[in-house]
C-alpha positions in Angstrom: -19.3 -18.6 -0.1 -17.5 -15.2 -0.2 -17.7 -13.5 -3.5 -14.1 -13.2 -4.9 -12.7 -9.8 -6.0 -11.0 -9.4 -8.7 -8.7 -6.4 -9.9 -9.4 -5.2 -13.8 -7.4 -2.2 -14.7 -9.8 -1.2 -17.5 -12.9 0.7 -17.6 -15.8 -0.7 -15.8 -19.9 0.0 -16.7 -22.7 -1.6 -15.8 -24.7 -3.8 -18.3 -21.4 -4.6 -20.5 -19.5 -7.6 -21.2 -16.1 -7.7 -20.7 -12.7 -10.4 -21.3 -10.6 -10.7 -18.0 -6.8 -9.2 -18.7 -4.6 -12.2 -18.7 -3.7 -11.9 -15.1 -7.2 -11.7 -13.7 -8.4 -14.5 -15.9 -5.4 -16.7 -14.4 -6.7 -16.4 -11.5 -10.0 -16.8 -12.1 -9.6 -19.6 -14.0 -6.7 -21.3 -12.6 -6.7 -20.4 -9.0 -10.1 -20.0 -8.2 -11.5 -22.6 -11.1 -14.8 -20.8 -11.0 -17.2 -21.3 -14.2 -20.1 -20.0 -15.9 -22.2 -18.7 -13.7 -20.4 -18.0 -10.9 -19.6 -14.6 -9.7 -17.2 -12.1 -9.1 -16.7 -8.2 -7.7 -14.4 -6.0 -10.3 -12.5 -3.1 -9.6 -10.1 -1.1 -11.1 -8.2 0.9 -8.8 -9.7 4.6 -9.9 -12.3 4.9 -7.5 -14.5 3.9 -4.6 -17.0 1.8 -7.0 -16.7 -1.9 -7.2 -18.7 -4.5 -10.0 -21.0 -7.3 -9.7 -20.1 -9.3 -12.9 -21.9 -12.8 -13.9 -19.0 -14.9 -15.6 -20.3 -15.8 -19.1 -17.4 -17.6 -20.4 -14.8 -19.2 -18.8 -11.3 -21.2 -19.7 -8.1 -21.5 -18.4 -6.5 -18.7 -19.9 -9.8 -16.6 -20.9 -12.8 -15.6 -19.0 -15.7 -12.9 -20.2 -18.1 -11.7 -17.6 -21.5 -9.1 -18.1 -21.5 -6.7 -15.3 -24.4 -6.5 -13.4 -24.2 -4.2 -10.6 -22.1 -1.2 -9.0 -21.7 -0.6 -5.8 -20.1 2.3 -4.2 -17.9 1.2 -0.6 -16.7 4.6 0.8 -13.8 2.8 3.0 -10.7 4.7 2.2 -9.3 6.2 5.3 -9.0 10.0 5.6 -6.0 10.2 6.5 -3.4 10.0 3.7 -0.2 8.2 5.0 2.9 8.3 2.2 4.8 5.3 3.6 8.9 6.2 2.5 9.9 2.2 3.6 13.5 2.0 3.6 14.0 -1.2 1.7 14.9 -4.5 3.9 15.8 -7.7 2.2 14.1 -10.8 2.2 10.5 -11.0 2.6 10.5 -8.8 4.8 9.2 -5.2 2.2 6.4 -7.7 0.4 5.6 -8.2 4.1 5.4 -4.3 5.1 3.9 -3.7 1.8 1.1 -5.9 1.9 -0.3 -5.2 5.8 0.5 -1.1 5.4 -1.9 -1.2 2.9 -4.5 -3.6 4.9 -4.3 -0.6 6.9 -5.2 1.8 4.2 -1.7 4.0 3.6 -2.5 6.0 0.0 1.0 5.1 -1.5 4.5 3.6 -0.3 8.0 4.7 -1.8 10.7 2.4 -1.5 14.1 3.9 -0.5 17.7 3.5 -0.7 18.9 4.3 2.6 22.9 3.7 3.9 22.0 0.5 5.8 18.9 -0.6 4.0 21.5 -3.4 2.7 20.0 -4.3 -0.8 21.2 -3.6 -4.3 19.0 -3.4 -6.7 19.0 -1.4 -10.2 17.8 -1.4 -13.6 15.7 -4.3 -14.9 16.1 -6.4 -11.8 14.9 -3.1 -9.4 11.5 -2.5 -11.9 10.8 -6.4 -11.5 10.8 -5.9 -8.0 8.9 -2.7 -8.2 6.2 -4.8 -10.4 5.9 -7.4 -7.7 5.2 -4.9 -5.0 3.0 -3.4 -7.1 0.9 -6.9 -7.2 1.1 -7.5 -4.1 0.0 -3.9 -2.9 -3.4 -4.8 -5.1 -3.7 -8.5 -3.6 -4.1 -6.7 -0.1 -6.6 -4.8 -2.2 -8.8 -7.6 -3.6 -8.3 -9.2 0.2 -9.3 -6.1 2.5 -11.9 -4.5 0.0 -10.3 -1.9 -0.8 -11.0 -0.6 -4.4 -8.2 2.4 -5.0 -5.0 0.8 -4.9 -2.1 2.8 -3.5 0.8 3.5 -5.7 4.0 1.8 -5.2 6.9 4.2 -6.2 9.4 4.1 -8.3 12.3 3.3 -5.5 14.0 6.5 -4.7 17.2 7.5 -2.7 16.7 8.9 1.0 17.9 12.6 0.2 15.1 12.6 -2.7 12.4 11.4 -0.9 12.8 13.6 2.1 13.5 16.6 0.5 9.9 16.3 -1.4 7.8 19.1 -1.3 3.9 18.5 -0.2 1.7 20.0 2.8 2.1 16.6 4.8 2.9 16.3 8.5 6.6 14.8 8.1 7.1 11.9 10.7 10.1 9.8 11.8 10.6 7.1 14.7 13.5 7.5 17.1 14.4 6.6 20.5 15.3 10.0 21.5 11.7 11.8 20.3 9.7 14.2 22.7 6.9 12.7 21.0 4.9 9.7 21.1 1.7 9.4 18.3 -0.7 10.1 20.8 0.6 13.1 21.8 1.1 14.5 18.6 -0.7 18.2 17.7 -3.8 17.4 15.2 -2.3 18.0 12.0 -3.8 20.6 9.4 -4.2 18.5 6.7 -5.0 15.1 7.0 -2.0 14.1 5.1 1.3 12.6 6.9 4.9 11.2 5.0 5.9 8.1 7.6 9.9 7.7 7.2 11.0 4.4 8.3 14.5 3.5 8.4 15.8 -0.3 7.9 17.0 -3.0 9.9 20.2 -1.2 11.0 18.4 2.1 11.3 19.5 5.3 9.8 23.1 6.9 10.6 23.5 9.7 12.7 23.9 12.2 9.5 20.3 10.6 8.1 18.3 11.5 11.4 20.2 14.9 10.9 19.1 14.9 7.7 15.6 14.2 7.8 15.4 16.6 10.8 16.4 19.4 8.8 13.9 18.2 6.1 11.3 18.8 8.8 10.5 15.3 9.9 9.2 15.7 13.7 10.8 12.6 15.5 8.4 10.4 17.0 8.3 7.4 19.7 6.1 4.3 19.9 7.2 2.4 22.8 10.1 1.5 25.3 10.9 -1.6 23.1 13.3 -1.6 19.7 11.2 -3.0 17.2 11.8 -4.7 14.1 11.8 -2.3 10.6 8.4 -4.1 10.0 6.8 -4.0 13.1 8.1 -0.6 13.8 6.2 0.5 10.3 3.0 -1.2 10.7 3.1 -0.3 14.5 3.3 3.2 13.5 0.8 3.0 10.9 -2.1 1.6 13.8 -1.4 4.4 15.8 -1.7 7.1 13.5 -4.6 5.8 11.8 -6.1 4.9 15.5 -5.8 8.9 16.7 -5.9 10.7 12.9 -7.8 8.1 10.8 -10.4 5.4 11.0 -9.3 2.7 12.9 -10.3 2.1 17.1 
């Protein structure tokens, strides 16, 4: 049987004994009903090492493990993709969310475009933010992962593309001269993917982000879903920039 793995957001050495944070032990003991003896792989999200532990105690709401071994898995992709997901309702961002980062993108920003259709603030918008959050280190523990990507604190569209960093700025539009596999190699292996929402942006967006130096790019003859059209996006680049092919 597959080893499970287990995200601990504390510090991690070898030879020490350790109690689960209440969400980890939950789901070791709950979910997974494993028991003294069993093991598990920790990791906390800081870097590429992940931990053998030997569960030493184990209840329903509180497990304590000795770590045993580290192992370092170097499978971070390098290319660093900032995913700015315009948010969509339903399901639909916990979907984008969770596969982008199967696919290794370094950290997603939610945004509040014209269209994007959802109104969320305060409270209600950092419960969301939360949940993304879990879910982005879910896909973690899943795809073996160990550094989790960030999820934002959801920004408007004029703030996020009018952030300053060395990344290749991309956008997806009908009208492009581009297509991924015809981009220029980029300088740095860093790109800022905008993706617009079910309705798209408005004209004064693209106009926007085009002054913001996003190159516009094209995947395909076919109108895609917001979803597809991110993680569609995301294969490409990371097929010709990053690790994946």
């Amino acid at each position: 049987m597959r080893v499970p793995r287990i995200y601990e957001p504390q510090a991690l050495r070898l030879n020490t004994q350790l109690d689960l944070n209440d969400d980890a032990a939950n789901h070791v003991g709950r979910v997974l009903r494993l028991n003294v003896g069993d093991q598990i792989w920790l990791f906390n999200g800081e870097d590429e090492n992940q931990y053998l532990a030997n569960i030493v105690q184990s209840t329903k709401k509180h497990v304590q493990v000795k770590i045993v071994e580290c192992q370092t898995t170097a499978n971070e992709s390098p290319l660093k993709i900032h995913l700015g997901q315009a948010i969509s309702r339903g399901d639909r961002m916990d979907f984008v969310i969770q596969k982008s980062v199967e696919l290794g993108v370094d950290a997603i920003t939610p945004i509040f475009s014209e269209r994007c259709g959802v109104k969320l603030s305060g409270e209600r918008l950092e419960k969301k933010r939360q949940q993304w959050q879990k879910i982005a280190i879910a896909a973690c523990e899943q795809s073996g992962r160990n550094q989790v990507p960030e999820i934002n604190q959801p920004i408007s569209f004029n703030d996020w593309i009018n952030q300053q960093d060395d990344a290749v700025k991309l956008t997806l539009h009908p009208r492009a001269n581009y297509r991924i596999n015809t981009l220029p190699e980029p300088k740095v292996k860093q790109i800022r993917l905008l993706i617009g929402p079910e309705g798209g942006f408005t004209g004064d967006e693209v106009n926007l982000s085009e002054q913001a130096g996003f190159i516009e790019t094209l995947l395909g003859p076919r109108i895609l879903r917001t979803e597809t059209a991110a993680l569609t996006a995301i294969t490409a680049l990371q097929c010709r920039f990053g690790d994946l092919g």
